[in-house]
Kinemage of the C-alpha trace (Angstrom):
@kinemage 1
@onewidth
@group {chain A} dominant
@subgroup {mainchain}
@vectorlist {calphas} color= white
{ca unk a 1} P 21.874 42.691 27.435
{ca unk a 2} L 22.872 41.096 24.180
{ca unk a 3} L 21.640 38.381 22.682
{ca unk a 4} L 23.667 37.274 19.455
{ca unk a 5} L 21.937 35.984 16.551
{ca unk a 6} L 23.163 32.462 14.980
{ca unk a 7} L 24.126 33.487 11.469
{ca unk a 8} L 24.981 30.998 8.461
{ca unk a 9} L 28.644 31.119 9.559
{ca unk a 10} L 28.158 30.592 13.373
{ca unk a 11} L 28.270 34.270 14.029
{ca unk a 12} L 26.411 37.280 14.062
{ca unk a 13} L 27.629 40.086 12.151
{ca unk a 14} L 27.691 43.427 14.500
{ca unk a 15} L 25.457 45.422 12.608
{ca unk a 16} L 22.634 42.578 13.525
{ca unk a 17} L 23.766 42.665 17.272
{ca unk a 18} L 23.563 46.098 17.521
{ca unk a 19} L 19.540 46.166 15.573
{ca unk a 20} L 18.843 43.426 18.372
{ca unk a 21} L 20.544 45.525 21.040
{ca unk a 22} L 18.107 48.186 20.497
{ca unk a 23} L 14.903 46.563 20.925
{ca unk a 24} L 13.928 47.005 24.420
{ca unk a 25} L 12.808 43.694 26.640
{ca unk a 26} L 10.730 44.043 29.308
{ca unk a 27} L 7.928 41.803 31.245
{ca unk a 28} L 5.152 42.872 30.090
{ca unk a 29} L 2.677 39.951 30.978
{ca unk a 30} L 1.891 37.047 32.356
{ca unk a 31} L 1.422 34.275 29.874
{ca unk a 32} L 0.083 30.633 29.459
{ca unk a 33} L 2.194 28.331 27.739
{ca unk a 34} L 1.290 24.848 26.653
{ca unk a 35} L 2.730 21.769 26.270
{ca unk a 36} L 1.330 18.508 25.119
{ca unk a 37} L 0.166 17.361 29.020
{ca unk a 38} L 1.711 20.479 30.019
{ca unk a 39} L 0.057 23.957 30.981
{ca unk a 40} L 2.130 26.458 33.090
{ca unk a 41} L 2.369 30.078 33.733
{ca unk a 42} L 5.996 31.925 32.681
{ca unk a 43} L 6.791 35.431 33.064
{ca unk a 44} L 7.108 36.334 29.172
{ca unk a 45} L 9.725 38.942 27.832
{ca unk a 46} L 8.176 40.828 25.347
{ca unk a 47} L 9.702 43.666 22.764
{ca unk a 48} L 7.113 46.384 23.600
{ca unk a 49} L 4.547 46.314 20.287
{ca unk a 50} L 0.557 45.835 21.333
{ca unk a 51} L -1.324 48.463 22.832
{ca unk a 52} L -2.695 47.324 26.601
{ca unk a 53} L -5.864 45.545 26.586
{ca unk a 54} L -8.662 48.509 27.354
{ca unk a 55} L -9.277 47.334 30.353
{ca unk a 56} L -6.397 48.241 31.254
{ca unk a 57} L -5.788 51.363 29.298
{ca unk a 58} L -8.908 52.546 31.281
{ca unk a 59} L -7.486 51.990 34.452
{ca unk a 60} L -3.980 53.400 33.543
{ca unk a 61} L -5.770 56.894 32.393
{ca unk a 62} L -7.961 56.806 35.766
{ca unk a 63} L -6.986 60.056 37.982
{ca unk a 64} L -8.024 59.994 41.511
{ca unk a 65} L -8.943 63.153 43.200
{ca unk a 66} L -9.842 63.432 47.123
{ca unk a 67} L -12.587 66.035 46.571
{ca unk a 68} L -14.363 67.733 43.847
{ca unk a 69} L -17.112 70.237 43.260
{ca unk a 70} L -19.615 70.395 40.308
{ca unk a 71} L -22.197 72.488 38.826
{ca unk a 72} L -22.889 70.450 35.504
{ca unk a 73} L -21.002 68.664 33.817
{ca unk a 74} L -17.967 69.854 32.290
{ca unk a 75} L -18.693 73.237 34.558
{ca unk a 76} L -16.263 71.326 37.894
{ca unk a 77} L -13.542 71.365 39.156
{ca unk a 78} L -12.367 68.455 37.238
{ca unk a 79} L -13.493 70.483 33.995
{ca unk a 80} L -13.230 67.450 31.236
{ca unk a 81} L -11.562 65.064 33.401
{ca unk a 82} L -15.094 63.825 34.787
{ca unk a 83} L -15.331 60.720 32.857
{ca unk a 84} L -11.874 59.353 33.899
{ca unk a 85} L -11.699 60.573 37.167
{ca unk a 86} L -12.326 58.779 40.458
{ca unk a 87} L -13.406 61.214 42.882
{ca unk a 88} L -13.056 60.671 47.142
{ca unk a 89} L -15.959 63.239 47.968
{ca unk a 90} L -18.025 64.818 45.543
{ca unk a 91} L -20.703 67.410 45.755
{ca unk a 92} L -22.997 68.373 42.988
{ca unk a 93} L -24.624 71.365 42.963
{ca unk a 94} L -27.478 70.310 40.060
{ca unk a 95} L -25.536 66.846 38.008
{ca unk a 96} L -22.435 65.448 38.314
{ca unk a 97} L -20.730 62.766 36.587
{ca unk a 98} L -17.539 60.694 37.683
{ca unk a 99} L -15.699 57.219 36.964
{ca unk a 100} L -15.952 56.567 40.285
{ca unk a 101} L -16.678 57.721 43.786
{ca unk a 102} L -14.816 56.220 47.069
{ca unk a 103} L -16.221 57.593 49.911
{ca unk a 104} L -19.208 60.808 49.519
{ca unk a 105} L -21.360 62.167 46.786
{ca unk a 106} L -23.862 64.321 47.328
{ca unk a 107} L -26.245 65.793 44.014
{ca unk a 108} L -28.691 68.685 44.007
{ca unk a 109} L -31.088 66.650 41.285
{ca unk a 110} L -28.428 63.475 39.525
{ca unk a 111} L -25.348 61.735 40.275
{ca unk a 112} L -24.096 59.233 37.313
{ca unk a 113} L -20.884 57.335 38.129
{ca unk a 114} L -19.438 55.351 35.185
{ca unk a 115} L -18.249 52.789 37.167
{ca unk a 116} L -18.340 51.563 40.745
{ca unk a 117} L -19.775 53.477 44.028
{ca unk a 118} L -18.518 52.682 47.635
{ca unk a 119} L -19.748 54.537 50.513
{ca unk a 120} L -22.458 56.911 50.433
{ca unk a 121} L -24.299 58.338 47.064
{ca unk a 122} L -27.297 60.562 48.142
{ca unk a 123} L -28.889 62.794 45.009
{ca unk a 124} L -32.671 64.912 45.008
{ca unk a 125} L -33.460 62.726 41.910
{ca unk a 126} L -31.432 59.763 40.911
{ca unk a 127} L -28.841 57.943 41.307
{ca unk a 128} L -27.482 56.189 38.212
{ca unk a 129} L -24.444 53.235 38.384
{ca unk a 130} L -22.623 51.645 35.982
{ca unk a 131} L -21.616 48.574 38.118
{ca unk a 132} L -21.633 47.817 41.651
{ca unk a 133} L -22.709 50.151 44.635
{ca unk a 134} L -21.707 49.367 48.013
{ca unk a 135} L -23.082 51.550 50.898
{ca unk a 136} L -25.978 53.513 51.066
{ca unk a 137} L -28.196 55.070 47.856
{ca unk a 138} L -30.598 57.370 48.601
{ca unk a 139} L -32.577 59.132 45.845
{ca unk a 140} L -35.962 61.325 46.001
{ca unk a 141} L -36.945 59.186 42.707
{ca unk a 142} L -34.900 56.279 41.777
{ca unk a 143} L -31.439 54.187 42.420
{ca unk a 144} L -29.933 52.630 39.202
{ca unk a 145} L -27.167 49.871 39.068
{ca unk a 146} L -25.927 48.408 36.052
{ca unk a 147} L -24.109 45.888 38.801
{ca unk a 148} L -24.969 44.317 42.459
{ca unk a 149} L -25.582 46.731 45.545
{ca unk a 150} L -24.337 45.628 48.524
{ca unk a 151} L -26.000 47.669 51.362
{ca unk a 152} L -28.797 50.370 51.773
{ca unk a 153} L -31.091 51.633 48.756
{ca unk a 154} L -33.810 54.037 49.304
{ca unk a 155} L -35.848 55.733 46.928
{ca unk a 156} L -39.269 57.518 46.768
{ca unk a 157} L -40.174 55.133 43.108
{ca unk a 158} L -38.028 52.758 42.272
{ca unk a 159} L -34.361 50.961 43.159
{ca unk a 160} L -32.649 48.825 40.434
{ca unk a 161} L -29.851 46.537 40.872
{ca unk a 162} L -29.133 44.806 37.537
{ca unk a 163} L -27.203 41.847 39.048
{ca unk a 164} L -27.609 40.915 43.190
{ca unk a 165} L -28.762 42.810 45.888
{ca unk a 166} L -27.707 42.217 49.695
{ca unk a 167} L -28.885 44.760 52.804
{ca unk a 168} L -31.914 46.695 53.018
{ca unk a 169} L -34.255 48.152 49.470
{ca unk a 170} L -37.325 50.713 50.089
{ca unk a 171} L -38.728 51.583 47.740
{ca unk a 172} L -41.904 53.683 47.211
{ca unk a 173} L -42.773 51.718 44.073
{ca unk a 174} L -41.005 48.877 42.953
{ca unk a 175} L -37.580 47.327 43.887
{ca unk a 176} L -36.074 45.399 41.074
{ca unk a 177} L -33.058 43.500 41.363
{ca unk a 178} L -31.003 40.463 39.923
{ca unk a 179} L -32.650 38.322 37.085
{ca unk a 180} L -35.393 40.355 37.116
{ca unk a 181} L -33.263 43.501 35.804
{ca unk a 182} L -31.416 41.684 33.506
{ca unk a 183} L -31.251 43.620 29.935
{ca unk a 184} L -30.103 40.800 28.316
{ca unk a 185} L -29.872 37.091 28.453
{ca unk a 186} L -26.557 37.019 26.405
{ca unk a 187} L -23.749 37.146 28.827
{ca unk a 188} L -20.982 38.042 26.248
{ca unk a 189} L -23.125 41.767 25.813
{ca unk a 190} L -23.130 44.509 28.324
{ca unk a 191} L -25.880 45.441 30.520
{ca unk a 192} L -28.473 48.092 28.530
{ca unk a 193} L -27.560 50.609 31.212
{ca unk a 194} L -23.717 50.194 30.843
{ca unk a 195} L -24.044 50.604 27.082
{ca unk a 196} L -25.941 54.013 27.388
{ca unk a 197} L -23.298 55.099 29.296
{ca unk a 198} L -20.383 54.233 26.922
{ca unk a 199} L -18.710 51.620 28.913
{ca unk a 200} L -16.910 48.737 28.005
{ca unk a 201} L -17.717 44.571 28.921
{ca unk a 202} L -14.898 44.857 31.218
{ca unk a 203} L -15.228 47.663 34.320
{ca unk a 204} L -12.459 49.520 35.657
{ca unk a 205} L -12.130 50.981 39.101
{ca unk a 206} L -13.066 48.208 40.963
{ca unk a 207} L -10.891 44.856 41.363
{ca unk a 208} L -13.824 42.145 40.973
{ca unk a 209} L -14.811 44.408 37.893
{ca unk a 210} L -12.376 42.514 35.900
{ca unk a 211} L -14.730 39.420 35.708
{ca unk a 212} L -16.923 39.941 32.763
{ca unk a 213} L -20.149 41.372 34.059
{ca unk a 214} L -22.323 38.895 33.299
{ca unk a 215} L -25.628 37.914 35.492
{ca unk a 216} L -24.420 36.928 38.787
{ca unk a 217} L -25.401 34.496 41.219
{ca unk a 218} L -27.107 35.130 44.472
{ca unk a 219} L -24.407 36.164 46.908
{ca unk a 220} L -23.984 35.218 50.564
{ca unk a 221} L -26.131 37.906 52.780
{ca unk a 222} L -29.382 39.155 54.328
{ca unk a 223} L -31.941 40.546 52.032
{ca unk a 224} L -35.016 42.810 53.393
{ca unk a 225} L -37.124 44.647 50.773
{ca unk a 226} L -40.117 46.502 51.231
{ca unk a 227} L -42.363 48.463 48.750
{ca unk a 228} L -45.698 49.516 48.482
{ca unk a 229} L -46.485 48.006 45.050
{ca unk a 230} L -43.959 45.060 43.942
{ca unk a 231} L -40.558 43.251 44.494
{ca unk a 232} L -39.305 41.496 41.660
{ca unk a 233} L -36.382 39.580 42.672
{ca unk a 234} L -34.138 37.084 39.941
{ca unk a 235} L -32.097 35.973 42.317
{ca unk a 236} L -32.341 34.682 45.975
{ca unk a 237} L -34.212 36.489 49.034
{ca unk a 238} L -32.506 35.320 52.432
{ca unk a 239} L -34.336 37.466 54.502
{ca unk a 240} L -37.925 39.197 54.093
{ca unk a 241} L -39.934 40.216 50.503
{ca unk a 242} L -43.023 42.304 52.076
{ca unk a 243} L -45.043 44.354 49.150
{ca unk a 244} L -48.857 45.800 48.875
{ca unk a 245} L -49.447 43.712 45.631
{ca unk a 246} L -46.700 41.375 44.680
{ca unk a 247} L -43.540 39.525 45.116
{ca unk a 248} L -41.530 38.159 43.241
{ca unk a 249} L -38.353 35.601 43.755
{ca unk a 250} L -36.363 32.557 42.608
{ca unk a 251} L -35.774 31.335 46.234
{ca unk a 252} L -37.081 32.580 49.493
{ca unk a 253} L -35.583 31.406 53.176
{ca unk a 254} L -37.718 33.683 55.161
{ca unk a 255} L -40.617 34.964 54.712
{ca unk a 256} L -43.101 36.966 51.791
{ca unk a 257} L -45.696 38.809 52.730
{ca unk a 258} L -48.752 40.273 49.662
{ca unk a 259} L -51.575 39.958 48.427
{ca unk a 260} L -49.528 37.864 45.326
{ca unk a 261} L -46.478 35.787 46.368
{ca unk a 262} L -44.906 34.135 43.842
{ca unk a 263} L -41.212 31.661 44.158
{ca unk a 264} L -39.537 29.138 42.669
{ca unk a 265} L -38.861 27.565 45.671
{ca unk a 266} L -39.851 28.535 49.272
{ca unk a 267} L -37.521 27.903 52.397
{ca unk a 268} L -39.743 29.344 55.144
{ca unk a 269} L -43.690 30.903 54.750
{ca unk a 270} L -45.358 32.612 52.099
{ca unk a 271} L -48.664 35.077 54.114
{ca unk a 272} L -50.733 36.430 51.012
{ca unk a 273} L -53.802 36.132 49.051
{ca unk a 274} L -52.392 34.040 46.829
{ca unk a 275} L -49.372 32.113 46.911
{ca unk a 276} L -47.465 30.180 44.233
{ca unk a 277} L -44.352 28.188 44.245
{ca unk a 278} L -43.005 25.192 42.808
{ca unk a 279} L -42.008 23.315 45.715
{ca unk a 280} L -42.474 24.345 49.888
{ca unk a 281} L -40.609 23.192 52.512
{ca unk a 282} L -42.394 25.715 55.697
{ca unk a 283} L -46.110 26.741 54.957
{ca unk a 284} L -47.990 28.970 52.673
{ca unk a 285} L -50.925 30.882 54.292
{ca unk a 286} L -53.473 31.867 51.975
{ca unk a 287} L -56.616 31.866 50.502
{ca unk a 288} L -55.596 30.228 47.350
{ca unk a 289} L -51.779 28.340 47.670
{ca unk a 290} L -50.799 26.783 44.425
{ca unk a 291} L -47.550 24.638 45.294
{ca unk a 292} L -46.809 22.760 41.789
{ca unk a 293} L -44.942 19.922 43.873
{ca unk a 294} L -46.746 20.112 47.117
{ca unk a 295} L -50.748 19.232 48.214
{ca unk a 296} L -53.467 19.236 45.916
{ca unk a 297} L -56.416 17.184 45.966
{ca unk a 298} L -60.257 17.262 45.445
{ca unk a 299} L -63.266 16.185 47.758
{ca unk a 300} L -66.454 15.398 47.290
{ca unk a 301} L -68.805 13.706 50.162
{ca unk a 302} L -71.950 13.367 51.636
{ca unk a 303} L -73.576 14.470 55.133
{ca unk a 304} L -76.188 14.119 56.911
{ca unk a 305} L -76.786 18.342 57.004
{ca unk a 306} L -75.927 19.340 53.289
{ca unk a 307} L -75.983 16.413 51.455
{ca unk a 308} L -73.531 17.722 48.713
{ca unk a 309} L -70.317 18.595 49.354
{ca unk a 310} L -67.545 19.734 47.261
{ca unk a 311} L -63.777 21.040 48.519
{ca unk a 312} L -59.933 21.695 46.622
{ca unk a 313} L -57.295 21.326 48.785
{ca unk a 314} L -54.517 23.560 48.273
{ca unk a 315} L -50.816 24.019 49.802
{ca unk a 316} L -48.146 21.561 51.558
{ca unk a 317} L -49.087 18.058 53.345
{ca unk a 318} L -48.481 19.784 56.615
{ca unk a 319} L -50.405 22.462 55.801
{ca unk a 320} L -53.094 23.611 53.374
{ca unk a 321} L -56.135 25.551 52.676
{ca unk a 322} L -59.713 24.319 51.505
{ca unk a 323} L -62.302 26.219 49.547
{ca unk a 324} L -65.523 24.495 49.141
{ca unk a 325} L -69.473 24.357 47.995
{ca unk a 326} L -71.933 22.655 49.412
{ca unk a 327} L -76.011 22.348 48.632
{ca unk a 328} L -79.483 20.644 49.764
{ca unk a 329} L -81.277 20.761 46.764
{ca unk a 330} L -83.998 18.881 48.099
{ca unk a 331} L -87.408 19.860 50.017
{ca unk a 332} L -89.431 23.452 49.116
{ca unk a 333} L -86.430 25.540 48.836
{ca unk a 334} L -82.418 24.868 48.370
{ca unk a 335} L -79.639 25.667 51.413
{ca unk a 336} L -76.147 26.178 49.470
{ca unk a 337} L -72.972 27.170 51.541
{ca unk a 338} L -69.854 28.498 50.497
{ca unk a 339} L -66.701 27.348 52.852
{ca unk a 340} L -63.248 28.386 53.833
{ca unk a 341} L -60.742 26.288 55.954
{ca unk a 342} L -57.346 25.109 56.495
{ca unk a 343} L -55.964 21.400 57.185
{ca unk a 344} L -53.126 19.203 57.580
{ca unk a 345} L -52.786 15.538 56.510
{ca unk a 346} L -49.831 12.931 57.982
{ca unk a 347} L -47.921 10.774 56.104
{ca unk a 348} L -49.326 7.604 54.026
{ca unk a 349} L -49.635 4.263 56.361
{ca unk a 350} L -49.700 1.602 54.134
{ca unk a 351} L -53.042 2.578 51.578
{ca unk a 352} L -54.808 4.766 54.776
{ca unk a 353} L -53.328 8.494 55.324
{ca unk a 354} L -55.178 10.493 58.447
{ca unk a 355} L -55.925 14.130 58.393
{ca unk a 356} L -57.753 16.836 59.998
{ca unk a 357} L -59.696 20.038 58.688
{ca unk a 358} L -61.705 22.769 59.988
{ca unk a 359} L -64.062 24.120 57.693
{ca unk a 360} L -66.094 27.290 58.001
{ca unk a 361} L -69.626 27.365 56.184
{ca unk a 362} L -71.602 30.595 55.178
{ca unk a 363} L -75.120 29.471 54.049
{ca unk a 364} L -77.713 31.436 52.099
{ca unk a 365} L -81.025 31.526 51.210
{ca unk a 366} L -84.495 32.728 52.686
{ca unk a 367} L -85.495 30.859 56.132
{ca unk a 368} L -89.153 29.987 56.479
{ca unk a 369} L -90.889 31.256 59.607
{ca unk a 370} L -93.773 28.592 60.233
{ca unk a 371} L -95.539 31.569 62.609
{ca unk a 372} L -95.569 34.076 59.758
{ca unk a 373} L -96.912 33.570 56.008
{ca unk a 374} L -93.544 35.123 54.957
{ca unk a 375} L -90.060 34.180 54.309
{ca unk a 376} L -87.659 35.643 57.391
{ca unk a 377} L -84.091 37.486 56.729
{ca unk a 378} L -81.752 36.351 58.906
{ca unk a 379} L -78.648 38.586 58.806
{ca unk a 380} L -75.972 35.753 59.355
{ca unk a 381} L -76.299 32.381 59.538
{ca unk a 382} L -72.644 29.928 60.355
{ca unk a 383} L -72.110 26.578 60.620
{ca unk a 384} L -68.255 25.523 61.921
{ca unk a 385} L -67.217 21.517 60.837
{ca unk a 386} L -64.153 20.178 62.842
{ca unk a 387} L -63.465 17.345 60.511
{ca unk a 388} L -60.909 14.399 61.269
{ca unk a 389} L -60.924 11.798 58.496
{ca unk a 390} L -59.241 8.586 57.616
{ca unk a 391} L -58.758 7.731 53.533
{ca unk a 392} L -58.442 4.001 52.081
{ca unk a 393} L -56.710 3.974 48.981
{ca unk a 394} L -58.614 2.118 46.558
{ca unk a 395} L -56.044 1.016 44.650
{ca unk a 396} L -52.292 0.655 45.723
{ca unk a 397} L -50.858 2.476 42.376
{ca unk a 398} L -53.828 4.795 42.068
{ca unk a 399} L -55.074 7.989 43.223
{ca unk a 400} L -58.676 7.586 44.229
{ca unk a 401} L -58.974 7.314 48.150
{ca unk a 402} L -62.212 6.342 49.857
{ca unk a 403} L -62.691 9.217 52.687
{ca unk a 404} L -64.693 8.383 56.147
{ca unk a 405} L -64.945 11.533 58.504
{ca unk a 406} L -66.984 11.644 61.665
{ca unk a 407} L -67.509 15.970 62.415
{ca unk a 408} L -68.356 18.067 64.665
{ca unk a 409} L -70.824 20.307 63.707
{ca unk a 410} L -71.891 23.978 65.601
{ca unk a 411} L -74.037 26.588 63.907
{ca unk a 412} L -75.313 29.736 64.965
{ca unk a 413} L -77.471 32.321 63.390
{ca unk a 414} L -78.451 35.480 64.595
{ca unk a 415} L -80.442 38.828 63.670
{ca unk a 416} L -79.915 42.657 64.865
{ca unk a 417} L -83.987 42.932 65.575
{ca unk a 418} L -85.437 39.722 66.815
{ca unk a 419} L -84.875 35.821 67.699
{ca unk a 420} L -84.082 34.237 64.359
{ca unk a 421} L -86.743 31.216 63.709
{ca unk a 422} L -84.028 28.708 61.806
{ca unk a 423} L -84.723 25.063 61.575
{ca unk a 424} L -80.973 23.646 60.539
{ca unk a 425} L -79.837 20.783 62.483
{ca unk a 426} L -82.761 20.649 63.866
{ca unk a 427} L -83.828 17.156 64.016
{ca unk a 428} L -80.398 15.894 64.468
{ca unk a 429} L -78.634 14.648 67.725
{ca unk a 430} L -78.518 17.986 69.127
{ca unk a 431} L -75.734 18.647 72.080
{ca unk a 432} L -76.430 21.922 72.357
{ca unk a 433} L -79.874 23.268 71.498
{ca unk a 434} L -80.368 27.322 72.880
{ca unk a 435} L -81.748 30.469 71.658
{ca unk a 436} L -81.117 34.005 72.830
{ca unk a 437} L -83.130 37.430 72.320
{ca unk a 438} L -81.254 37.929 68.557
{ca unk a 439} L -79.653 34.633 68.375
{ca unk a 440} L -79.824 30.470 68.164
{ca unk a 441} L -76.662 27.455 68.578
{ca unk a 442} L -76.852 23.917 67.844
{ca unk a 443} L -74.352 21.618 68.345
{ca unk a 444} L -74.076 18.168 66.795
{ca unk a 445} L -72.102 14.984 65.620
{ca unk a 446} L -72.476 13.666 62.182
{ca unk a 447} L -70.579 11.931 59.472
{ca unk a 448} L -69.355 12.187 55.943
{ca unk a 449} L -68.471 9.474 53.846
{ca unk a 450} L -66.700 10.345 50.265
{ca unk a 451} L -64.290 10.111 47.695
{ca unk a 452} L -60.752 12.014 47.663
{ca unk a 453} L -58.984 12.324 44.016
């Protein structure tokens, strides 16, 4: 086609038609043109000039092979096509090294794809990816994404997912995935692993891969991980976080179980040691729960048994833990317990708010036997506290509450070689009041009256 240039004259000279006539149009993109309160896409005609963005030069100078074999790398079958070629099944008799695999690789000691992974990537050492891996990893050390893994990792050390992670992660070691893999908080850079292995911002072989690869958000899905030291998650757990020492999330719905759970918020139970989360909606079961936005209150009363009293409530409204001290300084010798127990309070009515704890005393100290000039070891001595209460607050825009608790009160010591002589509770309103051959149980009511901050 022709297209006649205007000249000063009204016509175009034929040597200028035929210069025009030569340039070649084609489409050659798709282009955004604007208008003052106008923004549409129109095909463009464009004289072939600019090179194609490398994005897309990458993807034009992919090959695709169904199968290939390797020994090293460049000693395959794809000599020094690795890098650019995208390989259906792939075995590696020591390393290999691809742009992509679609289907099967299989690696003696290493398998590093450039770009993406689908189907199943199995190697006696590692497994190193530049973006996303969907399907099953398995690796007798470690799986490494520079992207999300949708699927099944399992390694003997440690899996690595740089952005998300939905399926199933074992790890022997450590599982590390989404924020918490992050090698960079600047989205416009690429990921540390991508940039050791020479690739661009933009990815290649895969069709989301033309998104930048920037952190991603949690993705719809089930996540289970499992690992004998730690889970450290960036992104969202749907699922279950279970780990020896610690894990680690931004949001759980499910369940962690550790010695050390820590989440930014907590859709479900936390079962550890010690627990920590900003807010809970579900329970955390632990000796110590720290909820920033949840229960947390101190104690202190007096009883008729130990006369000081001490407690910190810790956890959710609905549920929380207590740890506590108590003493009777007072006579020939002191009694001090140290106490464990869990609780739940209901919601304020009016200034008064009702809740109920059980509370479980160890006491120590020497117990005098009044038959014998010296001081009797008992092995164990308990004392159990069922403890409703009712708090007044004292005043309606302030925290101090006054706290009335009637208890019920059972303690029982025993020894492995004789009948323990043990004079607690004694001279209160016993219920219960017995003594076996290695053993002796009281059972009482008392009260507490004290202030709640």
């Amino acid at each position: 086609m022709l297209l006649p240039l205007p000249s000063a004259s009204g016509s175009g000279s034929a040597a200028t038609q035929a210069a025009v006539s030569v340039v070649p149009l084609q489409p050659r993109a798709v282009a955004l043109v604007e208008s003052p309160g106008v923004a549409s896409e129109l095909p463009l005609l464009l004289p072939a000039g600019p090179a194609p963005a490398p994005a897309l030069r990458l993807r034009l100078a992919l090959r695709r092979q169904v199968a290939q074999v390797s020994l090293l790398p460049p000693l395959s079958s794809n000599g020094t096509a690795n890098a650019r070629t995208v390989n259906g099944y792939s075995l590696n008799v020591l390393a290999g090294y691809s742009a992509g695999v679609g289907r099967v690789e299989l690696g003696g000691l290493l398998n590093v794809v450039r770009d993406s992974v689908h189907g199943l990537q199995a190697a006696g050492l590692a497994n190193v990816t530049g973006t996303d891996a969907r399907g099953v990893q398995l690796a007798g050390l470690a799986n490494v994404n520079g992207g999300a893994m949708r699927g099944v990792q399992g390694a003997g050390l440690v899996n690595i997912a740089r952005d998300d992670a939905r399926g199933l992660q074992v790890a022997g070691l450590l599982n590390l995935t989404g924020g918490a893999a992050h090698a960079t908080h600047r989205p416009d850079q690429p990921t540390r692993l991508r940039r050791w292995l020479g690739l661009p911002r933009r990815l290649a072989t895969d069709p989301l891969s033309q998104l930048p690869a920037a952190p991603s958000s949690s993705q719809r899905g089930l996540l289970v991980q499992a690992a004998a030291v730690a889970n450290l998650t960036g992104t969202d757990v749907r699922g279950l976080q279970t780990a020896t020492f610690l894990n680690l999330a931004h949001q759980v719905s499910g369940a962690q179980f550790g010695l050390v759970n820590v989440a930014r918020h907590v859709h479900g139970a936390q079962f550890g040691l010690i627990n920590i989360a900003d807010s809970v909606d579900g329970v955390s079961l632990g000796i110590i729960n720290i909820v920033r936005h949840g229960y947390l209150h101190g104690e202190v009363w007096a009883s008729e048994t130990l006369p000081l009293n001490a407690v910190l409530k810790l956890g959710v409204r609905r549920y929380y833990t207590l740890l506590g001290a108590s003493a009777e300084p007072f006579g020939s010798r002191v009694q001090w317990a140290g106490g464990f127990g869990i609780g739940t309070a209901g919601l304020p009515h009016g200034r008064f708010t009702f809740s109920l704890d059980a509370l479980q005393w160890t006491l120590a100290g020497t117990t005098d036997n009044p038959n014998s000039s010296s001081s009797e070891t008992i092995d164990a001595r308990l004392l159990t506290q069922l403890r409703p209460a009712v708090a007044w607050q004292i005043e309606r825009q302030g925290h101090l509450q006054l706290v009335v608790a009637p208890t019920l009160n059972l303690a029982i010591a025993w020894s492995n070689d004789h009948q323990p002589q043990w004079d607690f509770g004694a001279n209160q309103l016993l219920l219960i009041n017995t003594a076996g051959a290695q053993s002796r149980t009281r059972l009482w009511p008392g009260l507490q009256v004290g202030l709640r901050f």
